[in-house]
N, C-alpha and C positions, 0 to 999 in steps of 0.2 A: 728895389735896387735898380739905379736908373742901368739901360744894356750898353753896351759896349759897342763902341763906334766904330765901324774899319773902314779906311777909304783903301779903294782899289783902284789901281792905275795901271787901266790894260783898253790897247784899242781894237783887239779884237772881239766885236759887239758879241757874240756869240759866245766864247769863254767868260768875258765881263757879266754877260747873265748868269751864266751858270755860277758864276761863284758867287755873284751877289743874290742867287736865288738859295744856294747853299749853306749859305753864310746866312743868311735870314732864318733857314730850319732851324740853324743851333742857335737861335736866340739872338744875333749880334745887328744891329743899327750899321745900312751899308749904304755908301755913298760911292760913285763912280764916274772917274773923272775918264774923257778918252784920249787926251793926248798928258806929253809931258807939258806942257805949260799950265794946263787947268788945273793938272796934277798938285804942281805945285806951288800954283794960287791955294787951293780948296783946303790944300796941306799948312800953309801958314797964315791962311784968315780962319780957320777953325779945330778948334781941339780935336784930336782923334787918338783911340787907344792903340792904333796898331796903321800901318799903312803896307800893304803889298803892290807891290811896286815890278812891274815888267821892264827891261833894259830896253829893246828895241822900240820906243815909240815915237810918233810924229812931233815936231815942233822943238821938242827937248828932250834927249834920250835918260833914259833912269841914272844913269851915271850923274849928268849935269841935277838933275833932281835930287838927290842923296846931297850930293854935295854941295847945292845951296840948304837941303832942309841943317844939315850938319852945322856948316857954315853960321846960320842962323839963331843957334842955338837949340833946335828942334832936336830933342831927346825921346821924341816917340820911337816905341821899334818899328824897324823894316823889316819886313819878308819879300825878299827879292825873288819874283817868279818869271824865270826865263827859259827862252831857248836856249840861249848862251854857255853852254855847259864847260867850254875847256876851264882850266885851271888857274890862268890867267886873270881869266873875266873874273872867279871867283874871291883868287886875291884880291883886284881891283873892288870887287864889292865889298869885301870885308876890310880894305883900307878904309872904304869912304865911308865906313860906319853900319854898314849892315847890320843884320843880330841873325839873320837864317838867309840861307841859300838854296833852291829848290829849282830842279831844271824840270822843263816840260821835254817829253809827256810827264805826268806825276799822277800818285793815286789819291784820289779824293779823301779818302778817312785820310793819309797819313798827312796831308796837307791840313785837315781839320783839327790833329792831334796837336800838330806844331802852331799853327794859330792858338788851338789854347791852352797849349805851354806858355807861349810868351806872352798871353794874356793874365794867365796866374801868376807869372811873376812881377808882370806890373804892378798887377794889385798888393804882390806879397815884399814890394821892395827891390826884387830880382837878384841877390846876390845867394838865393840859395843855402842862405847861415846866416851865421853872429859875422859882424864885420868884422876886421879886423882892429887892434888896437886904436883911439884917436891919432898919435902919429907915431908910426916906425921907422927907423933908417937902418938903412946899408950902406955901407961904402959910400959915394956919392949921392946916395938916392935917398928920398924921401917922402911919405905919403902918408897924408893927412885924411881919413877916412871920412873928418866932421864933413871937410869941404872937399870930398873925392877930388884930392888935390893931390897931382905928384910934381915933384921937382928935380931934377938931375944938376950937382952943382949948382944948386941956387936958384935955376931958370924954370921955367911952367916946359912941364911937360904936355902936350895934348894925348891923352888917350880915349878910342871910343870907347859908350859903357862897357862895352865886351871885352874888349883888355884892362879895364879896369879892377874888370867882376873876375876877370882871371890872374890877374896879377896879386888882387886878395886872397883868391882861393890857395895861391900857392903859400902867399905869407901866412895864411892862417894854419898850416903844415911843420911850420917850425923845422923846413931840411928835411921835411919829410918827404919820398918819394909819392907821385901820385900817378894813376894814370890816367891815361887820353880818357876810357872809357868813363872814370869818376866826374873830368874836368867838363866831359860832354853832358851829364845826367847833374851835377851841381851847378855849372855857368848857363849851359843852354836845354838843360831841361830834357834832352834827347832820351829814350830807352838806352837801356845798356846793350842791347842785341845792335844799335846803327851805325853806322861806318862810315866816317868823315876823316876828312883833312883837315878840318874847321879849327881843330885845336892845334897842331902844327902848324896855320897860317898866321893863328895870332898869335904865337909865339916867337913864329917870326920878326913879325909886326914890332914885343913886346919888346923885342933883342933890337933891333933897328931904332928903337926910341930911346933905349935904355943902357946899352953897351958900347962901353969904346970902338969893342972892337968885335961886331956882331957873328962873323967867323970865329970867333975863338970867346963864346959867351963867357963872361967870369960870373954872374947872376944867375940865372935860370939856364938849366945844365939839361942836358938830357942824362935819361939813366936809361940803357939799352934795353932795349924789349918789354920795357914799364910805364916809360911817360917823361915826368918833369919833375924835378925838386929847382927849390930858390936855396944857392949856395948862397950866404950870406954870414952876418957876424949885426942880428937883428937887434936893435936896442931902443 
């Protein structure tokens, strides 16, 4: 089985060894760009299973990176490895298409486990289950799983795969209540014991694509001190 490709995009030389010396112990083919622009040269002249990716870099910051790889078409995951911790930055990386978000300092095994989580889901499709239906609607909405294709009134909606893969998880619930903790261990693979925002930003996200009127969701509801259900009238 050929190994698994990660480019990493950090230009502190010294962290950049270290992960790419680490990242070799567990088997994985490491490539290493030091600023953002080589980044994201290396990123769309060559296949890779995974790309971690630091915000703060020289020439082109991770942001501009994401969102040309995005832009492009590039569907590989990111794991976004920063300093950058407030909650802002995090939105902004999980608008631009991120799949994980990791602040530095961090611990090594748990950065290893979450590499290869989002590497087993590559391999395994990523959605965590049966997809759902070839195409379901609700009220205005529409989503056609052959072609992870959604429509609101008619028009292409863009969503990353991560609101994608969460916007099926909840259709696959049938009005069923789910929670954060399910949404984090079925969409992104996390333990049940980890404690994110991650699923409340893209839900956000999900509501801001998806609703009229993202204050007062008519679709994807919260149900206090449980998570999310998709109110709908599914057909």
């Amino acid at each position: 089985m050929a190994k698994k490709r990660i480019l990493v995009v950090e230009d502190n030389t010294d962290l950049a060894y270290g992960l790419r010396n680490n990242l070799e112990i567990e088997g994985y083919d490491v490539e290493v760009a030091a600023d953002g622009k080589a980044g994201l040269e290396r990123a769309l002249a060559r296949e890779h299973d995974l790309v971690v990716l630091d915000l703060m870099l020289p020439r082109l910051d991770g942001y501009h990176v994401l969102r040309r790889l995005r832009q492009e078409g590039v569907e590989t995951p990111v794991l976004i490895l920063t300093a950058r911790g407030e909650e802002a930055d995090k939105v902004q990386g999980f608008r631009l298409g991120a799949d994980q978000y990791v602040t530095k300092p961090f611990g090594l095994l748990e950065l290893l486990a979450r590499v290869g989580r989002l590497l087993d889901r590559e391999g395994t499709g990523g959605n965590g289950g049966a997809d759902v239906e070839n195409t379901v609607r609700f009220g205005d909405i529409e989503v056609d799983s052959a072609a992870r294709r959604v429509r609101r009134a008619g028009e292409d909606v863009t969503l990353t795969p991560k609101e994608y893969e969460l916007l099926a998880a909840l259709i696959r619930r049938h009005g069923q209540a789910v929670s954060r903790q399910d949404l984090l261990r079925e969409v992104w693979g996390y333990p049940s014991m980890v404690v994110s925002r991650t699923v409340d930003t893209h839900v956000a996200e999900l509501r801001r694509k998806l609703e009229a009127d993202p204050s007062r969701p008519r679709y994807i509801v919260t149900v206090r001190k449980i998570g999310y259900r998709l109110e709908s009238d599914i057909r």
